[in-house]
GUMAR-446309 format. One record per residue (C-alpha): y negated, z, x negated. Coordinates in nm, 2 decimals. Layout:
<rodrens>
+--------+--------+--------+
:     yy :     zz :     xx :
+--------+--------+--------+
:      Y :      Z :      X :
...
+--------+--------+--------+
</rodrens>
This chain:
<rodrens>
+--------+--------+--------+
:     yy :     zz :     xx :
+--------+--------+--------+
:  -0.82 :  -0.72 :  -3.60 :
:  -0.59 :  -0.92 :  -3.32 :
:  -0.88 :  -0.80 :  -3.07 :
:  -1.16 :  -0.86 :  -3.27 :
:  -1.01 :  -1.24 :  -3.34 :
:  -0.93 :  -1.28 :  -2.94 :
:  -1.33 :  -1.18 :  -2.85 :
:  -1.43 :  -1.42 :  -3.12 :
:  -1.26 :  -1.67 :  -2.97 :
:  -1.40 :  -1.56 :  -2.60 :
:  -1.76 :  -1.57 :  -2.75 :
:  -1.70 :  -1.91 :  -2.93 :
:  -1.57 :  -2.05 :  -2.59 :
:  -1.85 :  -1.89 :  -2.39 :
:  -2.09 :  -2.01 :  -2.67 :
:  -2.02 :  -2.39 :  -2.70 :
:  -1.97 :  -2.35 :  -2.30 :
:  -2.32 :  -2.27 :  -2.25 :
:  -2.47 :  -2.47 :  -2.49 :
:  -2.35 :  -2.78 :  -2.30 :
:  -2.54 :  -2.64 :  -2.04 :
:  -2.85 :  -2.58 :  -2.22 :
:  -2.81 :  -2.87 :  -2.46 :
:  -3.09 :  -3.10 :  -2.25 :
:  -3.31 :  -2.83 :  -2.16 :
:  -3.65 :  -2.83 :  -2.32 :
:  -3.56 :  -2.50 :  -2.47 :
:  -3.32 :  -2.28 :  -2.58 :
:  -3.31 :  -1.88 :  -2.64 :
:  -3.06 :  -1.81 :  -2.94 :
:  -3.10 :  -1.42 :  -2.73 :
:  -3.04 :  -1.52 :  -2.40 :
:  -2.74 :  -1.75 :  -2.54 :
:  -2.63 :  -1.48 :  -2.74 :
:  -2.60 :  -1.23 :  -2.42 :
:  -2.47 :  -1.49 :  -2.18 :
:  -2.18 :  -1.61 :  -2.40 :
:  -1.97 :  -1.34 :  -2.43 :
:  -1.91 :  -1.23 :  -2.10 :
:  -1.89 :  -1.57 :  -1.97 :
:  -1.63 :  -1.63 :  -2.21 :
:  -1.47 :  -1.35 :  -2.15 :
:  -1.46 :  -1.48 :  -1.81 :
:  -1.34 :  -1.79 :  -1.84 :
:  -1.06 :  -1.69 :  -2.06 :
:  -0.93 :  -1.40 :  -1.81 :
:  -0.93 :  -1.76 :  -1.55 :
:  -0.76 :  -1.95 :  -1.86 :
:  -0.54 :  -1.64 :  -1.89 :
:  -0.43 :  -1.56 :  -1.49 :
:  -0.40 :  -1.93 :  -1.42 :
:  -0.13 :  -2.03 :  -1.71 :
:   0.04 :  -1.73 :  -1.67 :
:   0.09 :  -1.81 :  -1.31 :
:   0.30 :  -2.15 :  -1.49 :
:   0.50 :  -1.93 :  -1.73 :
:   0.25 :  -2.06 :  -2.02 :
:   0.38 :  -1.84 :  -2.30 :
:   0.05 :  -1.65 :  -2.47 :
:   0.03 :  -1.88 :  -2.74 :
:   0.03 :  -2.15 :  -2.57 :
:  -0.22 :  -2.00 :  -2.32 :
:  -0.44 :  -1.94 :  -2.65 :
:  -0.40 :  -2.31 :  -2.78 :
:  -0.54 :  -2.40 :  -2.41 :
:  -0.88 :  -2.20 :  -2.51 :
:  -0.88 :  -2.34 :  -2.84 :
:  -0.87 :  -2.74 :  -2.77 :
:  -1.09 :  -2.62 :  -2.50 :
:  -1.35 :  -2.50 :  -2.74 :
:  -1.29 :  -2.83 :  -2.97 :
:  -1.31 :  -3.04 :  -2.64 :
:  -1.64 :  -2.89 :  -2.57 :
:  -1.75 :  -2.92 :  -2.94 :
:  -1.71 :  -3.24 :  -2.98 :
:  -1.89 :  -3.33 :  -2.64 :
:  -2.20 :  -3.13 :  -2.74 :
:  -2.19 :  -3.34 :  -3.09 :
:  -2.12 :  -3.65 :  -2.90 :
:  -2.42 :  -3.62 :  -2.64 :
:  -2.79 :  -3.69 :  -2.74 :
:  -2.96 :  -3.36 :  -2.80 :
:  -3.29 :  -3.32 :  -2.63 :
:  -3.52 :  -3.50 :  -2.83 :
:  -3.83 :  -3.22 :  -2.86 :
:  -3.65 :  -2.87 :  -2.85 :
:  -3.90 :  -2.58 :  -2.85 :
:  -3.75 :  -2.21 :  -2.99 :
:  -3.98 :  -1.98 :  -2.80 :
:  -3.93 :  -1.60 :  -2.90 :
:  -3.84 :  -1.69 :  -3.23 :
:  -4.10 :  -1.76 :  -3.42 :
:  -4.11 :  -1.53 :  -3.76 :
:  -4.46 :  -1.58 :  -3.79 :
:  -4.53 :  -1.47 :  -3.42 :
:  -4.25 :  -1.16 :  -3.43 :
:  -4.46 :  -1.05 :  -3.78 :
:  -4.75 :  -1.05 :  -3.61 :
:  -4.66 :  -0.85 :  -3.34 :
:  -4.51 :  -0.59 :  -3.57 :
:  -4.85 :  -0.49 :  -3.72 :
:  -4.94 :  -0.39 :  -3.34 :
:  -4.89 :  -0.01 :  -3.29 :
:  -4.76 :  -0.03 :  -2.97 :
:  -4.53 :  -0.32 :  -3.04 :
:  -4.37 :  -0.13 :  -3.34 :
:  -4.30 :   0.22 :  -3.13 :
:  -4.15 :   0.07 :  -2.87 :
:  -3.93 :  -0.09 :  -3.13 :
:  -3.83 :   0.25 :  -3.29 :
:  -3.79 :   0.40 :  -3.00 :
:  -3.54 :   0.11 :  -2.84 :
:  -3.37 :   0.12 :  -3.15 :
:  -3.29 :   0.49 :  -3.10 :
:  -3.19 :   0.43 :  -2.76 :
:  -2.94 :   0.22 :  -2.79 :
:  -2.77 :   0.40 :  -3.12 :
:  -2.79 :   0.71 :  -2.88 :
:  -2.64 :   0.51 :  -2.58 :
:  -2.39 :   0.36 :  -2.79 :
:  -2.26 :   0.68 :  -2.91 :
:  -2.28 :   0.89 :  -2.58 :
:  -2.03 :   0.55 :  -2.50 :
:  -1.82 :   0.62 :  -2.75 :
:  -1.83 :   1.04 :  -2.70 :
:  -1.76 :   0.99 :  -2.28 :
:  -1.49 :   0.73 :  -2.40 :
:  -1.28 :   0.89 :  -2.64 :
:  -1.33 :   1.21 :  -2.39 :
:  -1.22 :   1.01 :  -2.14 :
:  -0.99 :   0.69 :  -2.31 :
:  -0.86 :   0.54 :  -2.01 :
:  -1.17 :   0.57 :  -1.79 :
:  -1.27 :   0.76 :  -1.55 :
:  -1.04 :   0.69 :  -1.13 :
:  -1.07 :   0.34 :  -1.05 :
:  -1.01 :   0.19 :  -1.38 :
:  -0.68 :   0.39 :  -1.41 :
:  -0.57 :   0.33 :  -1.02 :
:  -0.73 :  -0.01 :  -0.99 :
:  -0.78 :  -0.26 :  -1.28 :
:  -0.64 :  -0.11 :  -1.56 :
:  -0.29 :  -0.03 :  -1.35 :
:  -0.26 :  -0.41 :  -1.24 :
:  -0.36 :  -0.49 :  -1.65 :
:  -0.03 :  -0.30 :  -1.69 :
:   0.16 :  -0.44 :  -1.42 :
:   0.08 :  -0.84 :  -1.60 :
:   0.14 :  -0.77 :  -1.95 :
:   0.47 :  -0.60 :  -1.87 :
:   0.60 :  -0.82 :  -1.58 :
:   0.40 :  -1.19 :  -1.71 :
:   0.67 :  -1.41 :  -1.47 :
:   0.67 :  -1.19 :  -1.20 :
:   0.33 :  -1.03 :  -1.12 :
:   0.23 :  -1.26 :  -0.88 :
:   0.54 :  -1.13 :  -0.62 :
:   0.46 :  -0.79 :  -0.79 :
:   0.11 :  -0.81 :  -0.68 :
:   0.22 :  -1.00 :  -0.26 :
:   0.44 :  -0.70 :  -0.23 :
:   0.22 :  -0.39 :  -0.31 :
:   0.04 :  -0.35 :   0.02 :
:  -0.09 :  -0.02 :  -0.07 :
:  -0.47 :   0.03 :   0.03 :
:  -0.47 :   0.29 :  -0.31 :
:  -0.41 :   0.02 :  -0.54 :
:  -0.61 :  -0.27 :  -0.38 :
:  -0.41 :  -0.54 :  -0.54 :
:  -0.63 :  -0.80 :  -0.36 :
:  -0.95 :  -0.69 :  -0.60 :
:  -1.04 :  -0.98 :  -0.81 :
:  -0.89 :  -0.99 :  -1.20 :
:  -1.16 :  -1.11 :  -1.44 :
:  -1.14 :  -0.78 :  -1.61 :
:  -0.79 :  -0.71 :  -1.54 :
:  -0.68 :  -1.07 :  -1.66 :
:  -0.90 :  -0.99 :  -1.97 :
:  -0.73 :  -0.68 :  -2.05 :
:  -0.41 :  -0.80 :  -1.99 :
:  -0.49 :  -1.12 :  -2.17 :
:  -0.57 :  -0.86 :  -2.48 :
:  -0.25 :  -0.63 :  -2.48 :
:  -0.04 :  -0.92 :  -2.48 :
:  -0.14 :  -1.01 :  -2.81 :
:  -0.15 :  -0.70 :  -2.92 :
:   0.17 :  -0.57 :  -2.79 :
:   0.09 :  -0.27 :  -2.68 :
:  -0.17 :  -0.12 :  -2.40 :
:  -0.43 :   0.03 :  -2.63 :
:  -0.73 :   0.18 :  -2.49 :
:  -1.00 :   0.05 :  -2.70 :
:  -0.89 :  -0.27 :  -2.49 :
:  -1.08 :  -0.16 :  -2.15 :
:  -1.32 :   0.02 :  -2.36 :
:  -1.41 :  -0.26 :  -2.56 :
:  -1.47 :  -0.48 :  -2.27 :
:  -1.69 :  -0.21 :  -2.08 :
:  -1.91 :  -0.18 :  -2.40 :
:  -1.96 :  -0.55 :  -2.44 :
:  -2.07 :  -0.62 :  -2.08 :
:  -2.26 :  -0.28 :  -2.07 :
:  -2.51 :  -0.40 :  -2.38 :
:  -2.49 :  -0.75 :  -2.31 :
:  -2.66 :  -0.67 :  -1.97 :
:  -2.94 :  -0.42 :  -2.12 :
:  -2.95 :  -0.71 :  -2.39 :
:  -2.99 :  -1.00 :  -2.18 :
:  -3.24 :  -0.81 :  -1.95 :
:  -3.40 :  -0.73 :  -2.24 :
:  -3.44 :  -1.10 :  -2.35 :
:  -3.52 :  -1.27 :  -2.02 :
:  -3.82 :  -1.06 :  -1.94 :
:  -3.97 :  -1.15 :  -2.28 :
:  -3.89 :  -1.46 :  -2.24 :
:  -4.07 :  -1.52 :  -1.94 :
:  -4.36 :  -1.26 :  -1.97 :
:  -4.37 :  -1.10 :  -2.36 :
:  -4.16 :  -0.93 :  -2.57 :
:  -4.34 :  -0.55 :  -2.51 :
:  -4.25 :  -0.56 :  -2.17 :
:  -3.88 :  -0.70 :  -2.24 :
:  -3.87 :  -0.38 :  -2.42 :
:  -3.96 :  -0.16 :  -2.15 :
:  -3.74 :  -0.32 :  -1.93 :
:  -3.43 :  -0.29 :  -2.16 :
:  -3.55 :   0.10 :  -2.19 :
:  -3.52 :   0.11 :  -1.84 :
:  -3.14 :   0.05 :  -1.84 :
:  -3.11 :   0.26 :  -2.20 :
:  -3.30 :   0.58 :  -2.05 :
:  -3.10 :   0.54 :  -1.70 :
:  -2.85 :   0.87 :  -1.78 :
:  -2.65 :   0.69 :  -1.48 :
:  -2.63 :   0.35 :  -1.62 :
:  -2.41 :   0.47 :  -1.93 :
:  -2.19 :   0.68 :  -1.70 :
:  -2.09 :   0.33 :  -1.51 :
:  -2.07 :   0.16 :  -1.84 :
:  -1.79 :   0.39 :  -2.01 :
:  -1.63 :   0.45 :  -1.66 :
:  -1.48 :   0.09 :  -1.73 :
:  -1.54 :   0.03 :  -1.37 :
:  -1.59 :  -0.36 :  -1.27 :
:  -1.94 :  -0.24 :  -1.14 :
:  -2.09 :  -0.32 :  -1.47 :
:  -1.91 :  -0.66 :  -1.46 :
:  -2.02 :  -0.75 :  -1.15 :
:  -2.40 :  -0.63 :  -1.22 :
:  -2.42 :  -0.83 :  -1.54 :
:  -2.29 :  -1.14 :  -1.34 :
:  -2.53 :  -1.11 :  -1.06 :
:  -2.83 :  -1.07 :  -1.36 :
:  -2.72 :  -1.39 :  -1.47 :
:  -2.76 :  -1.59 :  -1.20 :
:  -3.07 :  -1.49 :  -1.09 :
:  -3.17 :  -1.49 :  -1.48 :
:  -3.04 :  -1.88 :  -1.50 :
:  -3.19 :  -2.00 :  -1.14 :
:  -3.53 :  -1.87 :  -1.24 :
:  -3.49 :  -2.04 :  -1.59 :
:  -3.34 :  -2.34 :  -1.37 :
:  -3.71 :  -2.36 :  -1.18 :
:  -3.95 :  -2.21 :  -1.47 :
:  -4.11 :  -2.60 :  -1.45 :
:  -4.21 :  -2.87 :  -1.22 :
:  -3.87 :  -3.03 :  -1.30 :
:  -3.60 :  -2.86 :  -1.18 :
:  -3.30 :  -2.85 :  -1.45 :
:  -3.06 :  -2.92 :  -1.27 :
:  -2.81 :  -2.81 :  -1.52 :
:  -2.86 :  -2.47 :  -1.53 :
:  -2.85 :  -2.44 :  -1.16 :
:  -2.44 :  -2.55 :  -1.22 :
:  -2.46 :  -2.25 :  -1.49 :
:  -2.58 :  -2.01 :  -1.19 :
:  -2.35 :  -2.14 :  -0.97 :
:  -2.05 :  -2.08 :  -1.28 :
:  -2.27 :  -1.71 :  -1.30 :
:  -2.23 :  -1.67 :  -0.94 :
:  -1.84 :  -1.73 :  -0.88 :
:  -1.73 :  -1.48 :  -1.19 :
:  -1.91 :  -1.24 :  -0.94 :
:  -1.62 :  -1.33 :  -0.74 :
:  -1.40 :  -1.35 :  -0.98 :
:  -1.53 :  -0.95 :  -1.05 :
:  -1.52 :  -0.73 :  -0.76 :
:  -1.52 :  -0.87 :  -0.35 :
:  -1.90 :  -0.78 :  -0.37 :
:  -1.92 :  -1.10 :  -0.55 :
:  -1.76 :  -1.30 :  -0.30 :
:  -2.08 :  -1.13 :  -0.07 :
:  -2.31 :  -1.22 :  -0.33 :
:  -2.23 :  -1.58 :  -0.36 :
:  -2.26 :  -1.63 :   0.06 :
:  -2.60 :  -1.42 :   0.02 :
:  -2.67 :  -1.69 :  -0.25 :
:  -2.62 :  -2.01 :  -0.05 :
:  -2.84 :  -1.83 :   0.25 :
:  -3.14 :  -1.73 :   0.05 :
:  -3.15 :  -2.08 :  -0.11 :
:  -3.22 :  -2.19 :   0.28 :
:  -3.57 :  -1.98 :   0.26 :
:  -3.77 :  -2.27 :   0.07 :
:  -3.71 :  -2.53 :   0.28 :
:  -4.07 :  -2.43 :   0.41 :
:  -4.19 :  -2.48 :   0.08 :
:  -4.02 :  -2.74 :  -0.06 :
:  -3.90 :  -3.12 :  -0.02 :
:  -3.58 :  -3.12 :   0.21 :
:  -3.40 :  -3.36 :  -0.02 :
:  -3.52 :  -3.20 :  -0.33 :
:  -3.38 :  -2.82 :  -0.21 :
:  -3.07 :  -2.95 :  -0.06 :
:  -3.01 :  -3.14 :  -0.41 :
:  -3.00 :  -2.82 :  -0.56 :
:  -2.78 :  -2.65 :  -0.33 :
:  -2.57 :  -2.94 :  -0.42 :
:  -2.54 :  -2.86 :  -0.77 :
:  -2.56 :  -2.48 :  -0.73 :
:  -2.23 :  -2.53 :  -0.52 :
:  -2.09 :  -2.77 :  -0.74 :
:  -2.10 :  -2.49 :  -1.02 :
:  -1.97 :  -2.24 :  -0.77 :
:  -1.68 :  -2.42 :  -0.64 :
:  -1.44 :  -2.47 :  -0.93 :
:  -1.39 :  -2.11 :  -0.95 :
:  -1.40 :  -1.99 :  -0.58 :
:  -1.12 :  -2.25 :  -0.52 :
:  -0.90 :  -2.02 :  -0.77 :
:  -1.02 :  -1.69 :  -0.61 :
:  -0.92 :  -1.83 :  -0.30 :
:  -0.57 :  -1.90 :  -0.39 :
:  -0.53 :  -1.58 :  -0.54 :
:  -0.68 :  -1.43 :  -0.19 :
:  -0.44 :  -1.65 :   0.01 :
:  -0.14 :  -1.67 :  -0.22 :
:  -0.09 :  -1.39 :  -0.44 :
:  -0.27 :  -1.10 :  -0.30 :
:  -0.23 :  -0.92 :   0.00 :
:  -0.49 :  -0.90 :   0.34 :
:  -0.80 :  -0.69 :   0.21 :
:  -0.76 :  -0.32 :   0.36 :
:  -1.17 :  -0.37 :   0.56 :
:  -1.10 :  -0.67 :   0.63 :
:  -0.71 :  -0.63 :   0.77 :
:  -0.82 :  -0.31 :   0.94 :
:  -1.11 :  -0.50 :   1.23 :
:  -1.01 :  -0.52 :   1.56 :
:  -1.14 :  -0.43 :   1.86 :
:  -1.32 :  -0.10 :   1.74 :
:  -1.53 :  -0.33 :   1.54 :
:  -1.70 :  -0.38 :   1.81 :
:  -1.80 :  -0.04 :   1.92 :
:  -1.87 :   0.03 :   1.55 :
:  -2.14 :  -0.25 :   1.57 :
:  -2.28 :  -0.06 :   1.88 :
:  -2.28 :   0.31 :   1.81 :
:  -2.61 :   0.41 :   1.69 :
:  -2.53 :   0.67 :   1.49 :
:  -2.35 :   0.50 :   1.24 :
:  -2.71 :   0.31 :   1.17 :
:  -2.87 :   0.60 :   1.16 :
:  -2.60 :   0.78 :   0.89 :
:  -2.60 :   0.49 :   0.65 :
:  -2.97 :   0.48 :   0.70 :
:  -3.03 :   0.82 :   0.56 :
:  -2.77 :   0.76 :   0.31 :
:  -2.94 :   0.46 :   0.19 :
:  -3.31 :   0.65 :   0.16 :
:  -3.17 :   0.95 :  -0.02 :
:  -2.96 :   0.73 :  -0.26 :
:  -3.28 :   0.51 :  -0.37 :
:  -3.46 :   0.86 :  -0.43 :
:  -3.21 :   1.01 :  -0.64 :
:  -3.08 :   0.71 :  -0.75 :
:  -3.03 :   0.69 :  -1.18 :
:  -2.97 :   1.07 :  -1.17 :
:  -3.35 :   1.10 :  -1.36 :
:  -3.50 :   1.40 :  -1.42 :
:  -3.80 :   1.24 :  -1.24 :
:  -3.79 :   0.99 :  -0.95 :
:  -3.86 :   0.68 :  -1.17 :
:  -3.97 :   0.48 :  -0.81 :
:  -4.29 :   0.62 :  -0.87 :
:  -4.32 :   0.48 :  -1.20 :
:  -4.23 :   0.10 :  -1.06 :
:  -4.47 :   0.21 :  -0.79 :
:  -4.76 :   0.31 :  -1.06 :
:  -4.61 :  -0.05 :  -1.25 :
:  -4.74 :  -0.23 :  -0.89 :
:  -5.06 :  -0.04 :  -0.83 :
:  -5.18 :  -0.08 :  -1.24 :
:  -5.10 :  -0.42 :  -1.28 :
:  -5.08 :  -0.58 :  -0.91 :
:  -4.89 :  -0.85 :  -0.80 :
:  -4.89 :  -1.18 :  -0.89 :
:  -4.85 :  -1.44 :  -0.58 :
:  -4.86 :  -1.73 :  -0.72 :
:  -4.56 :  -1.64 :  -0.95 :
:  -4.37 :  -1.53 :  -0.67 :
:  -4.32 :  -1.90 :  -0.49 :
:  -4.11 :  -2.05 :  -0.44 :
:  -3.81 :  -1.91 :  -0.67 :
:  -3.91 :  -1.56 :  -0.69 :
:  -3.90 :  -1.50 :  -0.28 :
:  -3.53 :  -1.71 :  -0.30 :
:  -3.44 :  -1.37 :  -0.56 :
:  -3.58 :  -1.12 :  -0.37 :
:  -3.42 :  -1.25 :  -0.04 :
:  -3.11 :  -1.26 :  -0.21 :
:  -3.17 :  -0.88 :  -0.34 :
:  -3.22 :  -0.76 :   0.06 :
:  -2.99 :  -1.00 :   0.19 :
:  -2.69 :  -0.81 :  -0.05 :
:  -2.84 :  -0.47 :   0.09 :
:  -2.81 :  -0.60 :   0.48 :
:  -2.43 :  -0.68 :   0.36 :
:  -2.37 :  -0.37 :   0.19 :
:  -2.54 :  -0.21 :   0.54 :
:  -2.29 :  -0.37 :   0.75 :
:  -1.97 :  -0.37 :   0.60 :
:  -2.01 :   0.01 :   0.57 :
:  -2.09 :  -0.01 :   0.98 :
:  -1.74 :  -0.19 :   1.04 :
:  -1.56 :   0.02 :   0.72 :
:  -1.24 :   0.17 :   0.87 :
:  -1.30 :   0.45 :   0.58 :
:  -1.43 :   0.77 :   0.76 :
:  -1.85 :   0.70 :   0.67 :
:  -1.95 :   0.95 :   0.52 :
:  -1.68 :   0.98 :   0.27 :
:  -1.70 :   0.58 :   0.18 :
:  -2.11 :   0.62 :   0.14 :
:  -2.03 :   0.87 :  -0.09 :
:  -1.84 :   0.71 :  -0.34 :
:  -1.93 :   0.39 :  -0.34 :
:  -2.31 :   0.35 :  -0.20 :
:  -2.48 :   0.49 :  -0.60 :
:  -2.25 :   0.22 :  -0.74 :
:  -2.33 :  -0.04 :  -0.50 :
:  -2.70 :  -0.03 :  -0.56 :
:  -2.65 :   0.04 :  -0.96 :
:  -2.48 :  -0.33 :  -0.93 :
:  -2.87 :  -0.48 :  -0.83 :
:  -3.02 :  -0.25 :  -1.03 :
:  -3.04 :  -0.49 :  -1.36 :
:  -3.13 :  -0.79 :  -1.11 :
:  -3.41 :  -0.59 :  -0.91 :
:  -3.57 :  -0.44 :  -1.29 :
:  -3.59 :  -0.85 :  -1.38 :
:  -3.74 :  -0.95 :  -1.09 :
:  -3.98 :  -0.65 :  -1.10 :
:  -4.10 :  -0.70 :  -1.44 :
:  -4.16 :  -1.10 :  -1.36 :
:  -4.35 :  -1.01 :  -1.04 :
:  -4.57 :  -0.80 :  -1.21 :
:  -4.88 :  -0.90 :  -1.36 :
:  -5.02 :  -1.21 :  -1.49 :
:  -4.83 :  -1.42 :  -1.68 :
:  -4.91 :  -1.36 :  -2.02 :
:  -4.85 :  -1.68 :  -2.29 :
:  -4.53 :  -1.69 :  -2.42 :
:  -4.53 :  -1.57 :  -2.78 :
+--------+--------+--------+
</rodrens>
């Protein structure tokens, strides 16, 4: 019940947090709301969380912090003039009834239905199989969970001292604030904590995915695109792992999700591109990939300056950093302050450079990288070919692509070229780091690369 009431209060912070942001938009999505607010909240209370326990706020106190919060943010979205000529699209009851007497419509219904009962209860199977997750939850996050809620005034030194490269105390703590955030209420380190967490921001991402693509194209092929995630046997394996992976790859949806929402229309909201920029610092806030991902962000931003007025693209930089910043201020103090040298980055020297120059450590993560996209989702059968068939069917639309969709994509190859070269300067031995991190690297963009996919395809259909 404790749990229950502190994820209420997450999702009612995340909520009324969003809906600031959407407040003046022409729109609004109750799904895409719906799938966006919990994990932000959850992230935002893990910041709440870390930050006030750093100050010896005591937990109730830390929770009245969330709650005026939530009240502050209430009262501004009752205080502030609503958008005078909302339009709810996707939730029509007339539209959604029509669309339920079309056959095709209705099976893909049944059968998401039944994939996402079966996916939740393989979840629940792998976890109680497997309650505390599967290595790096137990040697990573869910270890430095335990080290807060059992040392709250002294974690910080805790953390500065441990300069083992096994427990990577330097890894970001949005989860491992939220867990520990949890089992201090509860007073004791259950399980169903981590498991919890790993369930919400596994089905929020297949949910929001889901939502997006019929938002922007229709709702038949938002259900194919949430089927894609649902009949992905490796997807579910990340999700119960209770790995940050699934963390990460939600956040990195969401920012792509809220800067293609951001430019859907001549006028750019500029709101929503603060809301990526919030999206795209709890990537940070995640896993170090995040801090990649935001950099990668910035730079593919700089590729529609050919198409677009200087001022107008460099205003919305501005506001994509201004969303960005309040949080990578906080990950940098816990990076400079708190946590220890990061074990790649500590270990560079001057065999970096012969790393950079030995050809054969191109040509090993090259391979690696080719027979990871072919195998990649552990499918019975390579389901490239099917995005493949998706292109050659239906073609690709152009004009659609310009001048936000190339910005996505760019930022897609652009976090591949990183991946490339930090295992090129890794002091890991190679072949041993591809192999346990490379499948979980590119099952991060997977989510991102299936939205953009389904968006690319096509003509845009009207929006029912």
């Amino acid at each position: 019940m404790i749990l229950f009431f502190l994820i209420l209060v997450s999702f009612i912070l995340g909520f009324s947090f969003c809906f600031a942001l959407f407040r003046n938009t022409a729109f609004y999505n109750l799904r895409i709301l719906f799938n966006l607010s919990i994990p932000i909240g959850i992230g935002v209370s893990s910041i709440v969380f870390v930050l006030l326990s750093i100050m010896d706020f005591t937990p109730l106190l830390i929770l009245f912090v969330q709650i005026i919060l939530i009240l502050f943010l209430f009262y501004n979205n009752l205080k502030s003039k609503p958008y005078s000529n909302y339009t709810i699209i996707n939730g029509g009851i007339s539209n959604l009834k029509k669309q339920v007497q079309e056959p095709i419509f209705l099976l893909l219904i049944i059968i998401y239905i039944y994939a996402w009962i079966t996916n939740a209860g393989i979840f629940f199977f792998d976890s109680v199989k497997e309650p505390h997750g599967l290595w790096d939850a137990f040697n990573y996050w869910n270890l430095k969970a335990k080290i807060i809620n059992r040392s709250p005034n002294n974690w910080p030194a805790l953390f500065h001292q441990m300069v083992s490269e096994d427990f990577h105390p330097d890894y970001p703590l949005l989860q491992t604030g939220y867990i520990a955030y949890c089992w201090t209420f509860l007073k004791n380190e259950s399980v169903w904590v981590p498991i919890t967490i790993s369930f919400i921001f596994t089905f929020c991402t297949i949910g929001l995915l889901s939502a997006s693509v019929s938002f922007f194209t229709n709702r038949i092929r938002g259900l194919i695109a949430g089927l894609t995630l649902l009949c992905t046997p490796f997807y579910m394996t990340m999700g119960d792992s209770q790995y940050a992976d699934i963390t990460v790859g939600f956040f990195y949806l969401a920012t792509v999700v809220l800067l293609t929402l951001a430019r859907d229309e001549p006028i750019i909201k500029l709101q929503l591109l603060i809301a990526a920029g919030i999206t795209a610092s709890l990537c940070g806030w995640s896993k170090n990939e995040g801090l990649l991902f935001i950099a990668c962000l910035i730079i593919s931003q700089l590729t529609l300056f050919p198409v677009k007025n200087t001022r107008e693209l460099m205003n919305e930089i501005k506001y994509l950093i201004l969303g960005i910043l309040p949080v990578l201020l906080i990950i940098l103090y816990y990076k400079m302050r708190i946590a220890p040298s990061n074990d790649i980055l500590k270990a560079q020297g001057e065999k970096t450079l012969t790393k950079l120059t030995d050809c054969s450590r191109y040509a090993t993560i090259a391979k690696w990288y080719i027979s990871t996209i072919a195998s990649f989702g552990k499918w019975m059968v390579n389901p490239w070919w099917f995005f493949l068939f998706g292109v050659l069917y239906k073609g690709i639309n152009i004009k659609k692509m310009f001048p936000g969709m190339i910005a996505n994509y760019t930022l897609l190859v652009l976090m591949l070229v990183g991946f490339f070269f930090i295992y090129i300067v890794t002091p890991l031995n190679l072949e041993f780091h591809l192999s346990t991190s490379l499948h979980r690297l590119f099952f991060q963009l997977f989510p991102t690369f299936i939205f953009l996919y389904f968006l690319s395809i096509g003509n845009r259909t009207s929006i029912t």
